[in-house]
N, C-alpha and C positions, 0 to 999 in steps of 0.2 A: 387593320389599325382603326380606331375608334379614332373619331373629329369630334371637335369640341368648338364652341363661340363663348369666349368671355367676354362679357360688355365690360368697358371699362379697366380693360386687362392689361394697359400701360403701367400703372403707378399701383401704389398702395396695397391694398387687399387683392384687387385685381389681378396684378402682377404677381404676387406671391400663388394665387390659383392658377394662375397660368404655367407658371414655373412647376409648380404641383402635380398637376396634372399632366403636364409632356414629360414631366418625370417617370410616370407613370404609364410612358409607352402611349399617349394618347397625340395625337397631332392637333395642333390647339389656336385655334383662326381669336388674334388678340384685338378686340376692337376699341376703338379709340375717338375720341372725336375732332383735338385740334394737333396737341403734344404730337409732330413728328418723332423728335429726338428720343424720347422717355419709350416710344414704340418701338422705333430701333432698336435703345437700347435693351428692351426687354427678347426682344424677337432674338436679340444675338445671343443674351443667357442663354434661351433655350435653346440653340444649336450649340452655344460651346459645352453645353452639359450632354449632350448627344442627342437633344430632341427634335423634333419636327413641329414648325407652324409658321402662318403668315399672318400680315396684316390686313384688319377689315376697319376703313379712316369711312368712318359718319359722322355726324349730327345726331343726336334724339332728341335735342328738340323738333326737329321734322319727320316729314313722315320715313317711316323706317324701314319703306322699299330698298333704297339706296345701302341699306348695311345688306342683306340679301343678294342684293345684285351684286355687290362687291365681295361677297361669301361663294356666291356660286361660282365666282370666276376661278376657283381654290378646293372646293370641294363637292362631292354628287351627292352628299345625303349627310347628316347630321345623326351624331350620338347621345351629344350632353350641350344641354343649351346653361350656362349660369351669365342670370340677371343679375349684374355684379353691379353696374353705373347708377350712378348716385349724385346727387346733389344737397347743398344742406348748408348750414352757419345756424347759430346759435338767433334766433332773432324771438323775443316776446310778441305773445298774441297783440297787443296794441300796435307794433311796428311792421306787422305784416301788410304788404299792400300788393293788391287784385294782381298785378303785373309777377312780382315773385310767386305767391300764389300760384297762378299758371303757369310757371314755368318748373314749379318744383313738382307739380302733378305731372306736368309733360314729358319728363325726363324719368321720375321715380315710379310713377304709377301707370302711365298711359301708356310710352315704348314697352314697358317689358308685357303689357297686356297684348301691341299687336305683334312684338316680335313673337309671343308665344302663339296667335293667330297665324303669324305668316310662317312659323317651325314645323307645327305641326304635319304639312305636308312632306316638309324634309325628312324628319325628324323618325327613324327605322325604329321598329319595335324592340320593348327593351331597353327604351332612352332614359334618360334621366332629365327632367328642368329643376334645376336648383336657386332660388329666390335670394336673394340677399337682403336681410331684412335689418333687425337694429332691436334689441333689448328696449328699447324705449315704449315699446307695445305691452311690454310688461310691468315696468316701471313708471312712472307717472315722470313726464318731464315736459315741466309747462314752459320751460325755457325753451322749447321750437317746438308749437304745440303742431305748425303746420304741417314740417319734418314728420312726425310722430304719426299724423293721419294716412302722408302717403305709405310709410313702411306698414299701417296697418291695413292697407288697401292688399297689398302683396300677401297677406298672412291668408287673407281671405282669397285672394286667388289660387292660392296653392291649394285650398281646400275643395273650390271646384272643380279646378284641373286633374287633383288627384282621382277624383271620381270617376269625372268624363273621360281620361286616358288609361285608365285602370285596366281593362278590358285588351288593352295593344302590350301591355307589360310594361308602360310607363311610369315611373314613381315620378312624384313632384312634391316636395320639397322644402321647405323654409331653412337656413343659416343667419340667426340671431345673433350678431357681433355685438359688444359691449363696448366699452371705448380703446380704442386701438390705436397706436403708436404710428400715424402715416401721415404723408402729406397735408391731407385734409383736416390735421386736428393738429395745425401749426401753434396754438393754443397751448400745447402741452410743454411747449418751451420754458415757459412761464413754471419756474420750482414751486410756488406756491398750487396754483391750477393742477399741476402735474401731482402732486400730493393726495391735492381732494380727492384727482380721479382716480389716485389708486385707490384710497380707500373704498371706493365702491365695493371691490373685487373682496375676494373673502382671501387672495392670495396675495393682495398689498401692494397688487402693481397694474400695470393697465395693459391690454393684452397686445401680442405681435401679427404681424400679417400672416405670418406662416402658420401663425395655431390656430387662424380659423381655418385658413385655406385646408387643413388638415381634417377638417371637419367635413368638407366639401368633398375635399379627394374619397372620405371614406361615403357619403350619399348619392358621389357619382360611380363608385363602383358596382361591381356584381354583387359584391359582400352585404348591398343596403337593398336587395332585390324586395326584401317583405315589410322594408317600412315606406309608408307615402301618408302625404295630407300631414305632415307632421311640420312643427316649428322647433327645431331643433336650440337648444339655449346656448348658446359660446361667450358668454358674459364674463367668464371665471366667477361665476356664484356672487355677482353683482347684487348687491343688495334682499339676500337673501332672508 
């Protein structure tokens, strides 16, 4: 049975790749950083649907030994690593200050650099690291220009990684989400907001967790063994 670590694999998109994936016969270590209850209640879908996985309770804003140490206690070696964890709100370059700043790099750009550092040991040939990135690398969105820079930090690491691990049969990855229907875009409550952002979409609506994670499931399978270095688009043809 293949292991799997989803950062961020409580809630949202997260959750839905987690469910995804241990659907898919994979055993799936869900990490989280404070959300007890949302981890529970994720861990338990995936046994009442007949799956396998535990939970791995960190921080990324610190250093990212501790998600590790709490992985190994669970499993010997690593299949598919997805950098799901994210941070983000809508904030104008003017309103950005040094403090969020650092903490949005710390979380979106910097953990998934050393968790992908500290995988690599685990991590059996043949693996998969799948990136969670954000259409915004494509599309110009000066409403969170800071947002924008850390997902484009990741686009660029997938491209050295896929290099450097190319050689062990490892593919690495990018999943480009558009705007999605979850926790974190409580925004969309709002029928007006909820409106615009469909219009992005060329299909009139704003996407679900499950269609990207669907995306995911298929770059962490065997079936994605000849594509890597690649940014895969999940926008629903967002502003095309």
């Amino acid at each position: 049975m293949r292991t799997a670590l989803v950062t961020g694999g409580s809630r949202g998109i997260g959750r839905a790749i987690a469910l995804r994936l241990a659907r898919d016969g994979v055993r799936v270590g869900v990490h989280y950083g404070r959300d007890d209850a949302a981890a529970e209640r994720t861990l338990a879908q995936i046994e009442a649907a007949g799956g396998q996985g535990f939970l791995v309770k960190a921080a990324l804003e610190e250093p990212v030994d501790a998600v590790w140490r709490e992985f190994d206690r669970y499993a010997d070696g690593l299949d598919i690593l997805v950098n799901n964890a994210g941070i983000g709100r809508h904030m104008p370059l003017a309103e950005v200050t040094p403090e969020w700043f650092d903490r949005l790099f710390a979380v979106n750009a910097k953990a998934p650099f050393f968790l992908v550092q500290q995988a690599i040991s685990r991590l059996r040939d043949g693996g998969r690291i799948v990136n969670i990135g954000s259409g915004v690398t494509r599309i110009a969105f000066p409403e969170d220009t800071a947002y924008s820079m850390t997902k484009g930090a990741l686009n660029t690491l997938t491209l050295a990684l896929a290099k450097e691990l190319g050689p062990r049969g490892i593919t690495v990855n990018t999943v480009a989400p558009g705007i999605v229907e979850t926790e974190m875009n409580g925004w969309l409550a709002d029928p007006a907001a909820a409106r615009a952002a469909a219009a992005y979409s060329v299909f009139d609506r704003v996407g679900q967790p499950d269609e990207v994670a669907d995306v995911v499931a298929f770059v962490a399978s065997g079936d994605a063994r000849w594509i890597t270095g690649q940014t895969l688009d999940a926008t629903g043809g967002s502003q095309l």
